[in-house]
C-alpha positions as CSV (number, residue, x, y, z in Angstrom):
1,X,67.1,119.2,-147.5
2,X,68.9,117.0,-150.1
3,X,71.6,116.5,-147.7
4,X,69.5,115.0,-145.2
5,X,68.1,112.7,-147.6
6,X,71.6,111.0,-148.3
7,X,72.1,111.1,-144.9
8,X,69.2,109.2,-144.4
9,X,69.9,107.0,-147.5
10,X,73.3,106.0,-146.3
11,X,72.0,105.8,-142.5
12,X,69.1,103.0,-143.8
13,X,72.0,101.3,-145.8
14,X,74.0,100.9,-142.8
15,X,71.2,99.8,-141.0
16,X,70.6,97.4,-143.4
17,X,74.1,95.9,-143.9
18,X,74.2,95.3,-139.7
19,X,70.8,93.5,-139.8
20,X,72.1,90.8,-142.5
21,X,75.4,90.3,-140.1
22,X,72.8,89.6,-137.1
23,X,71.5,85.5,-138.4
24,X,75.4,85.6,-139.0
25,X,76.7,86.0,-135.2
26,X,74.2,84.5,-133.8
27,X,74.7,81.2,-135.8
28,X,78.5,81.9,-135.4
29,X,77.9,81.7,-131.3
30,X,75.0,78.7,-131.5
31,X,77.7,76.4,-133.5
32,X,80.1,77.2,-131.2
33,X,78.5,76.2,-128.7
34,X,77.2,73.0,-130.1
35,X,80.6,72.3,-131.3
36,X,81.8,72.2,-127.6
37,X,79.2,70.1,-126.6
38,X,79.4,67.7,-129.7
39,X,83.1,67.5,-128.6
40,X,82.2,66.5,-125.4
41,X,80.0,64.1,-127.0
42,X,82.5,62.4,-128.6
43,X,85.3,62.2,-125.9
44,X,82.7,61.1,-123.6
45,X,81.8,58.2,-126.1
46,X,85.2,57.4,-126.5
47,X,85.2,57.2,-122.6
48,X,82.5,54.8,-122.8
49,X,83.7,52.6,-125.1
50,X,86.9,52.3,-123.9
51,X,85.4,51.8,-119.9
52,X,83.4,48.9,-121.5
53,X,86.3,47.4,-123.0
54,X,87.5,47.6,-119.7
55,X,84.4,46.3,-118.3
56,X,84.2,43.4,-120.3
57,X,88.6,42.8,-120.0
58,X,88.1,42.7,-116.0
59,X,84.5,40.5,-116.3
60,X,86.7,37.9,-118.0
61,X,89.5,38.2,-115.6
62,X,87.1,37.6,-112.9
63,X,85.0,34.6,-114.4
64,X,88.7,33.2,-114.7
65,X,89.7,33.8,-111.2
66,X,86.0,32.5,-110.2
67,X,87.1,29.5,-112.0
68,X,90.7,28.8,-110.0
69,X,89.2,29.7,-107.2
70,X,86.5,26.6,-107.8
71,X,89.5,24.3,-108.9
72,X,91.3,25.6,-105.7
73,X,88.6,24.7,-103.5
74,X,88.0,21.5,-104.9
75,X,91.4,20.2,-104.5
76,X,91.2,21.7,-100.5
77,X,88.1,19.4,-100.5
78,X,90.1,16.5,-101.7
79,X,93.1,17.0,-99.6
80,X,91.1,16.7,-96.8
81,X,89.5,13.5,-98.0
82,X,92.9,12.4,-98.0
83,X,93.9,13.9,-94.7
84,X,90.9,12.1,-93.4
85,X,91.9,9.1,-94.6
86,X,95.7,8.9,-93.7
87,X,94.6,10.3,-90.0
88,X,92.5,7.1,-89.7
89,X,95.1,4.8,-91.3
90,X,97.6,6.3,-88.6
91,X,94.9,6.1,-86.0
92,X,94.4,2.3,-86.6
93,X,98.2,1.7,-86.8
94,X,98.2,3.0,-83.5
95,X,96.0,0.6,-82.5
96,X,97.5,-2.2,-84.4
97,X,100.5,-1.0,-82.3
98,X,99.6,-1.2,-79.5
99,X,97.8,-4.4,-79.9
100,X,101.0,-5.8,-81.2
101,X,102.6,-4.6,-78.3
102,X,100.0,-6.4,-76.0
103,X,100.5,-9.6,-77.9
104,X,104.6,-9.1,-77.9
105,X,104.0,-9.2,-74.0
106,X,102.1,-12.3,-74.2
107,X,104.2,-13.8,-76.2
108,X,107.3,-12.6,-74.5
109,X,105.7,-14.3,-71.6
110,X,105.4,-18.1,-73.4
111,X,108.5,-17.6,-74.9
112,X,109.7,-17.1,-71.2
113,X,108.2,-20.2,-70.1
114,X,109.6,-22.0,-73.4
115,X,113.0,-21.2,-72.4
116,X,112.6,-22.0,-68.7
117,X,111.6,-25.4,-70.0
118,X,114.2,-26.2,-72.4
119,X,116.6,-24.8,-70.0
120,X,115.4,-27.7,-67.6
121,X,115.5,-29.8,-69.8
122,X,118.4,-29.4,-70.9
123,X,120.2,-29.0,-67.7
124,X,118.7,-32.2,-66.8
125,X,120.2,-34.2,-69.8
126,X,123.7,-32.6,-68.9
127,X,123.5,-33.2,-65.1
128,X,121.6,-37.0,-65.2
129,X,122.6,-37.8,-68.7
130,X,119.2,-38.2,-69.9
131,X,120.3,-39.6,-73.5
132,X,121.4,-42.6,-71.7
133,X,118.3,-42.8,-69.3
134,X,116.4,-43.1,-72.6
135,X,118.0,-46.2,-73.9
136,X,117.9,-47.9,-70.3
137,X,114.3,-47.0,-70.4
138,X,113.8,-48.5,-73.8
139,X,116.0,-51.7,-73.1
140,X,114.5,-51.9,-69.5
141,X,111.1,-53.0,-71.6
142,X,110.0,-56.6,-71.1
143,X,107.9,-57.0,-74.3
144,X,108.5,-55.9,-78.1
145,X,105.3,-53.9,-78.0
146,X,106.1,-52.0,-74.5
147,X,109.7,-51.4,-76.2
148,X,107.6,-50.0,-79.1
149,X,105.8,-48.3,-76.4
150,X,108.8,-46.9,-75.2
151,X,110.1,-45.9,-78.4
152,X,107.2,-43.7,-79.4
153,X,107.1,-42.0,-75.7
154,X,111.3,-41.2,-76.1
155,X,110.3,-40.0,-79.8
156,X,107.2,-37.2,-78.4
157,X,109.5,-36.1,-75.8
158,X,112.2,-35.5,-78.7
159,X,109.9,-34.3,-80.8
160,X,107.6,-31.8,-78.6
161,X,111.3,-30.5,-77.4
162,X,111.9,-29.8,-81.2
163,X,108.9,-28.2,-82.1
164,X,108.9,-26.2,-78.3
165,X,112.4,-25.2,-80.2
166,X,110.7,-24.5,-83.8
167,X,107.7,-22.2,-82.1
168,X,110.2,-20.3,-80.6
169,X,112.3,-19.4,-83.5
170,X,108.4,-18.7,-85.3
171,X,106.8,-16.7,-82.6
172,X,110.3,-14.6,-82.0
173,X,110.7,-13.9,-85.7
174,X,106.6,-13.0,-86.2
175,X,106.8,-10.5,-83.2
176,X,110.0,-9.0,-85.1
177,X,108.4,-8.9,-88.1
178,X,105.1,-7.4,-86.9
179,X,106.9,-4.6,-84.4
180,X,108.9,-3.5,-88.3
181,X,105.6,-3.2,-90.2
182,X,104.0,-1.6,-88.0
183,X,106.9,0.8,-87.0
184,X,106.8,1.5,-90.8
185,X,103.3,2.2,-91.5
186,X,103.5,4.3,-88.6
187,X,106.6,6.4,-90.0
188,X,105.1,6.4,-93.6
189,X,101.7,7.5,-92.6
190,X,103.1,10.6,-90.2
191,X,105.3,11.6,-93.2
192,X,102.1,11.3,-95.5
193,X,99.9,13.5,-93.0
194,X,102.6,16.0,-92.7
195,X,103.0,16.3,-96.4
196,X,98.9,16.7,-96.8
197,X,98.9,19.4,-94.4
198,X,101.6,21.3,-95.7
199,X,99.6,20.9,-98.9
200,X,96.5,22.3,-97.3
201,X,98.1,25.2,-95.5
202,X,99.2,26.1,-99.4
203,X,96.1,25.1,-101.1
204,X,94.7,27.5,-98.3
205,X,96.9,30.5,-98.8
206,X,96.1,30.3,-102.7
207,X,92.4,30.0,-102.0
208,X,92.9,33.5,-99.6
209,X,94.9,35.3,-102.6
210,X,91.8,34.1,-105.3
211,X,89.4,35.6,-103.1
212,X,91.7,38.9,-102.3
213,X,91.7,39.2,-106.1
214,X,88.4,38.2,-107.1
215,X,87.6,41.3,-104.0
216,X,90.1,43.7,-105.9
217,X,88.5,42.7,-109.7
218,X,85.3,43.7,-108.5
219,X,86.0,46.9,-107.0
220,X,87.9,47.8,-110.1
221,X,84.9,46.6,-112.2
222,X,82.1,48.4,-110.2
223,X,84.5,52.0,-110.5
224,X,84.5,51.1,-114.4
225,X,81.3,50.7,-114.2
226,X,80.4,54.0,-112.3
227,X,82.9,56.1,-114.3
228,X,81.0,54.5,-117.2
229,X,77.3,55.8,-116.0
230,X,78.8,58.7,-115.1
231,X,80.3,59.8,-118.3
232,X,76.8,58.1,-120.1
233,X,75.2,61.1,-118.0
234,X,77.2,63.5,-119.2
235,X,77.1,62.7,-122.9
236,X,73.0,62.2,-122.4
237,X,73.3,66.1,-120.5
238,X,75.5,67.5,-123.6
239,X,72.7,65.7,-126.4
240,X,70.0,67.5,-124.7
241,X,72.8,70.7,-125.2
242,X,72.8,70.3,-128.6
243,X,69.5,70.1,-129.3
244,X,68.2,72.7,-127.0
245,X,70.9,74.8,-128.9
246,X,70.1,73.6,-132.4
247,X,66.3,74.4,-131.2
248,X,67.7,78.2,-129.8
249,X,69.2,78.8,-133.0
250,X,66.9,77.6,-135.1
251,X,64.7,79.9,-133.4
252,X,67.1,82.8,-132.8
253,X,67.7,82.6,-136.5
254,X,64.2,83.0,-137.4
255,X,63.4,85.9,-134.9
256,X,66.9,87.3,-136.7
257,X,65.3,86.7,-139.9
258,X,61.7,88.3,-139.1
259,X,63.4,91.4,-137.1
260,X,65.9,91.7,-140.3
261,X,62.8,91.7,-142.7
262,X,60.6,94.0,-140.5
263,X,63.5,96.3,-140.2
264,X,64.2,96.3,-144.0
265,X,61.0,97.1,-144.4
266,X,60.8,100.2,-141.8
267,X,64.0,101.0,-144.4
268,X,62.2,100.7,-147.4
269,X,59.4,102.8,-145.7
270,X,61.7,105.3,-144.5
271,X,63.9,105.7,-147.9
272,X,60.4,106.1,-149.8
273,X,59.2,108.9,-147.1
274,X,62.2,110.3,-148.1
275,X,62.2,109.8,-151.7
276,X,58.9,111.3,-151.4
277,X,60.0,114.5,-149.7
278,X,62.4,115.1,-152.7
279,X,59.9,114.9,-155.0
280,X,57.8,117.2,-153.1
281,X,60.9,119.1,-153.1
282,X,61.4,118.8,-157.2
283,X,57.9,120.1,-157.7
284,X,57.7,122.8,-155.7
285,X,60.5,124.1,-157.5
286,X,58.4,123.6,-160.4
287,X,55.5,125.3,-159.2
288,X,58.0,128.4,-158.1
289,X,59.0,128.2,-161.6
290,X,55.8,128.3,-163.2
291,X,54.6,131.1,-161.0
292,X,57.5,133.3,-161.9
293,X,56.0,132.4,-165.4
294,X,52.7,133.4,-164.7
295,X,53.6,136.3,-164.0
296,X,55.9,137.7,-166.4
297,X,53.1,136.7,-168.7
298,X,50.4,138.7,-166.7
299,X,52.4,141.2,-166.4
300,X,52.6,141.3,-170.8
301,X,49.2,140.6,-171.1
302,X,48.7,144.0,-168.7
303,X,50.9,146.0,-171.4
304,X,49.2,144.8,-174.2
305,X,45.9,145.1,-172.8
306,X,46.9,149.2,-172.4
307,X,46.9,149.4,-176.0
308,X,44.6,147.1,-176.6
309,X,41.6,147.8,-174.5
310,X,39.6,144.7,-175.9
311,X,41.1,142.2,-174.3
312,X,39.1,139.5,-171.5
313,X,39.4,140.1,-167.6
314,X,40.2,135.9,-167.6
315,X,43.3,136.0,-171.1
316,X,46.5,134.0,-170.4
317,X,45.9,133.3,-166.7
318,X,47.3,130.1,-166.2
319,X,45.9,127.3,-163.3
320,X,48.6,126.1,-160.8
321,X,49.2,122.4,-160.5
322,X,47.6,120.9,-157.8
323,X,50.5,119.1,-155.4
324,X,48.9,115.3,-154.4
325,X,50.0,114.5,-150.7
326,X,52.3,111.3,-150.8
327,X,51.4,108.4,-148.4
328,X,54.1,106.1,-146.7
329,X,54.0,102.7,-148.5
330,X,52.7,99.9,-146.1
331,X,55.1,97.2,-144.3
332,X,56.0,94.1,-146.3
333,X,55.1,91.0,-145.4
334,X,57.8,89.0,-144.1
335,X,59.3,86.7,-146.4
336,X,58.1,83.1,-145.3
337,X,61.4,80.2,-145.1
338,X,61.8,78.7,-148.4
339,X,60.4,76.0,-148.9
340,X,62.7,72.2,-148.7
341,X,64.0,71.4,-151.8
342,X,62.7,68.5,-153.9
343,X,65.8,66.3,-154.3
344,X,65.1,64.8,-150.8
345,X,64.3,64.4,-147.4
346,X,66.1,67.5,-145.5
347,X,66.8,67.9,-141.6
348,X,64.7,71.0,-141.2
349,X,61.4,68.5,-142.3
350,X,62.3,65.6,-140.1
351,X,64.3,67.0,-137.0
352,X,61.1,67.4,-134.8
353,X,60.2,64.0,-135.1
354,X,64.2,62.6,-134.5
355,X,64.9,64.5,-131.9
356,X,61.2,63.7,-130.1
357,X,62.2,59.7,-129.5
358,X,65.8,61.3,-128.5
359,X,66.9,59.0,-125.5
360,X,64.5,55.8,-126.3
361,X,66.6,52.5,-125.2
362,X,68.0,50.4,-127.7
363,X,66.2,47.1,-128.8
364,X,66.9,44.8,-131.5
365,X,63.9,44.6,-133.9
366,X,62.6,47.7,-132.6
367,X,60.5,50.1,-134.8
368,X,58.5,51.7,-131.9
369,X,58.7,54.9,-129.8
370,X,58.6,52.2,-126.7
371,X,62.8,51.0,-128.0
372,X,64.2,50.9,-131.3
373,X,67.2,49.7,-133.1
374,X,69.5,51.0,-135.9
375,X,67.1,50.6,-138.8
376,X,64.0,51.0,-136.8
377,X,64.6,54.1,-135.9
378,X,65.0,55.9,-139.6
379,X,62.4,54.1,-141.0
380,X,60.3,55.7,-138.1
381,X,61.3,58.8,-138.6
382,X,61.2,59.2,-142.7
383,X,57.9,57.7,-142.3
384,X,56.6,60.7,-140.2
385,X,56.8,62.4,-143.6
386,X,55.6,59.7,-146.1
387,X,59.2,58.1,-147.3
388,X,58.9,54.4,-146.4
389,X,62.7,52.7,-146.1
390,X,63.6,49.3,-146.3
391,X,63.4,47.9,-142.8
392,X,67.2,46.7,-142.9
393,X,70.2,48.9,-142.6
394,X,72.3,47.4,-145.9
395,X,68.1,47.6,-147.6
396,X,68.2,51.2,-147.2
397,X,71.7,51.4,-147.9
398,X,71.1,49.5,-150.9
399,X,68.3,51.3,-152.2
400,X,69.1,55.2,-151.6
401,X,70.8,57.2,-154.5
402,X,74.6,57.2,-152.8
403,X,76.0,61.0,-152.4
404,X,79.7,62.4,-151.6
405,X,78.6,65.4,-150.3
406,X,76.3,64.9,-147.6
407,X,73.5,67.3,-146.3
408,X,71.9,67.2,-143.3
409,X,69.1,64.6,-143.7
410,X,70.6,62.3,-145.3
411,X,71.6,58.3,-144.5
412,X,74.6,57.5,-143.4
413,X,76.2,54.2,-143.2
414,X,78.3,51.8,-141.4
415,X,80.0,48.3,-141.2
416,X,81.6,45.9,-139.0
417,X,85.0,44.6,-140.0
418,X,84.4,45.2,-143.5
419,X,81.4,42.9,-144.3
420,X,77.2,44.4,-145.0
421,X,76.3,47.5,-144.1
422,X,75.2,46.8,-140.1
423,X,74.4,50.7,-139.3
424,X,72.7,53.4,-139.9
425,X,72.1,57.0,-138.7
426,X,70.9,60.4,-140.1
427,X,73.5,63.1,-140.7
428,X,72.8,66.6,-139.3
429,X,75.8,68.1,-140.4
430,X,78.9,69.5,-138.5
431,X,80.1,65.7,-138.8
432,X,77.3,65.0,-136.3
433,X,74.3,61.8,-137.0
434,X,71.7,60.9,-134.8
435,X,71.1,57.1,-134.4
436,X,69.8,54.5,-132.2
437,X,73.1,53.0,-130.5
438,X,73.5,49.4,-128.8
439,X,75.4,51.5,-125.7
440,X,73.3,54.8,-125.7
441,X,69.9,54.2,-127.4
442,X,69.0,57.3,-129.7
443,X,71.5,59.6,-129.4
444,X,74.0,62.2,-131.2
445,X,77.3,60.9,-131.9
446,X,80.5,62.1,-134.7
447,X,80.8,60.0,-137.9
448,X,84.5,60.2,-137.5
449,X,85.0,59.1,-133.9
450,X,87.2,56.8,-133.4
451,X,84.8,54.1,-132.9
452,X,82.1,55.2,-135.8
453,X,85.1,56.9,-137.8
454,X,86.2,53.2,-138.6
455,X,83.3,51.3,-140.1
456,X,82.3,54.3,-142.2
457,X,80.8,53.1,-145.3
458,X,79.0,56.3,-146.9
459,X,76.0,58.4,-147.2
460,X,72.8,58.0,-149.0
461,X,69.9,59.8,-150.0
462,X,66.0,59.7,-150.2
């Protein structure tokens, strides 16, 4: 019998020891697999942030090409103004041309005549000596005034031969003259329209690689931009993760807690049964005993009696103990959670209300379920449990008592480039906060990303 109670003892102690491993490997598994997915988390972030970079690098590479690609086209425009205008410069020097050339016949013509004229003439002063016919005719006059006459009829004739002479010189020089400029305008106006079109089949070929390239930024942008929503969906499926796995072991832990404590107690029960049975055990010995000593005194009292034949039918007959029946002991109560500590706001009082807004869009000056921003979203959720914050990121910061070693619940800060605190988030431990983001909206990200991990500023407590 006593063997079976240690056996039992030791069997209930074993029992015991495996039930307060259980919370352990359960938690052990939960982390681990919130680890993974907060992993994921952050290289997806990274992902993000580095595909926006992108994003933005190739935006500004096609706003610049957009721009040559204006300038381009508006230099095509005027380099067809131009075109225009040599083609109908050449066009009219054609037609200058050949009005010129109409005109050279015309005047080739006179000049013709001219020449057929002086050639008489002349012919006739060589063959009837017409210089001498002109002084008979003036000495042949028979008054001063017809000899006067005379005189200014010799002189026209000289004269209108002279200028007949003059006009020819003029009118074969002009048509010289004219037939060169016009050749050259010609000539210069042919090399300027070839020039202009050489310029406009380039201008052309520049406009077709702008557009190729505008074509190719724009592809790579929209990929960017898919690979970007695509890894956004990820990181938004491994957030729900986490916090469907925080809620499973949060809840796993407590079923853990209540089987450990309703097992303890079937322990406790069982050891006290058993405790029980050895006392049962102790005092039936006892009784044994006292029998046994009962009856050695009957047995004396008989031999006394022999000799003594006064003695009482009832002397020295002692009464047997009566043995009380011992109950089981009821099941304890379980154990309810302690209760949050005093020195602040703790995840396990605030995580229902966080991770209820988890995935509302990000708006500057927010403070509502509809959108929030950095601040807003804090000062919503600490006032879910009566602590009002300042309504600024670098106002809370400024106003909670600043800790090194954080616990889940409390503030934690960031800047940009040095200068006032800008962000804020609430640590849940792990190296994990839960914030409302610019990119994400409210959403689980690592302090020590390489993003966050550089404009940490500290943690803070309320």
């Amino acid at each position: 019998m006593i063997k079976k109670l240690i056996i039992s003892a030791f069997t209930s102690t074993l029992l015991l020891s495996s039930l307060a491993l259980t919370p352990e490997v359960f938690a052990n598994e939960y982390d681990e697999a919130i680890q993974e997915n907060v992993k994921k988390i952050e290289e997806t972030e990274n992902k993000v942030h580095n595909l926006e970079d992108t994003i933005d690098s190739l935006q500004v590479d096609v706003q610049a090409t957009k721009d040559e690609l204006n300038t381009i086209n508006n230099e095509i425009s005027e380099n067809e103004e131009r075109i225009t205008e040599v083609v109908e410069k050449l066009e009219a020097a054609h037609k200058e041309m050949k009005a010129l050339q109409e005109e050279v016949a015309e005047l080739e013509i006179v000049i013709e005549k001219r020449n057929e004229q002086l050639e008489k003439q002349a012919r006739k002063i060589q063959v009837d000596g017409q210089t001498v016919n002109f002084i008979e005719f003036i000495i042949d006059a028979e008054s001063l005034s017809d000899i006067l006459g005379r005189i200014d009829v010799v002189a026209n004739l000289v004269d209108t031969n002279r200028k007949l002479v003059e006009a020819q010189v003029r009118d074969q020089q002009a048509v010289i003259e004219k037939q060169d400029h016009t050749e050259e305008t010609i000539v210069q106006q042919n090399a300027l329209a070839a020039e202009l079109e050489g310029m406009s089949e380039e201008l052309e070929q520049q406009r077709l690689e702008k557009e190729v390239l505008v074509a190719q930024l724009a592809a790579e942008r929209a990929t960017a931009q898919a690979d970007r929503d695509r890894f956004l969906s990820e990181k938004a499926e491994a957030e729900k993760a986490v916090v469907s796995l925080v809620a499973a072991r949060e809840e796993a832990a407590q079923a853990a807690r209540a089987a450990e404590e309703r097992r303890r107690a079937e322990a406790e029960a069982e050891v006290s049964v058993s405790s029980s049975d050895e006392s049962e055990l102790a005092d039936s010995s006892t009784v044994n005993v006292s029998q046994s000593v009962s009856s050695e005194s009957a047995n004396a009292s008989t031999s006394v009696s022999s000799e003594e034949p006064t003695s009482s039918s009832a002397a020295n007959t002692e009464e047997q103990p009566v043995q009380e029946t011992s109950k089981p002991k009821p099941d304890p109560k379980p154990t309810p959670a302690p209760a949050p500590s005093s020195g602040g706001v703790t995840w396990g009082q605030i995580s229902s209300y966080a991770n209820g807004v988890l995935g509302t869009p990000y708006l500057y000056g927010g403070s509502t379920t509809a959108a929030f921003d950095c601040s807003g979203f804090t000062s919503y959720v600490f006032r879910q449990v009566g602590v009002s914050l300042p309504r600024s990121a670098a106002g809370q910061y400024a106003s909670s008592q600043k800790v090194s070693n954080p616990r889940p619940g409390d503030l934690v800060f960031f800047s940009e480039n040095g200068s006032r605190v800008s962000h804020v988030g609430i640590y849940v431990g792990n190296g994990q906060f839960i914030g409302s983001q610019s990119s994400t909206g409210v959403a689980y990200t690592q302090v020590n990303s390489n993003y966050w991990g550089r404009r940490f500023v500290g943690y803070g407590r309320y």
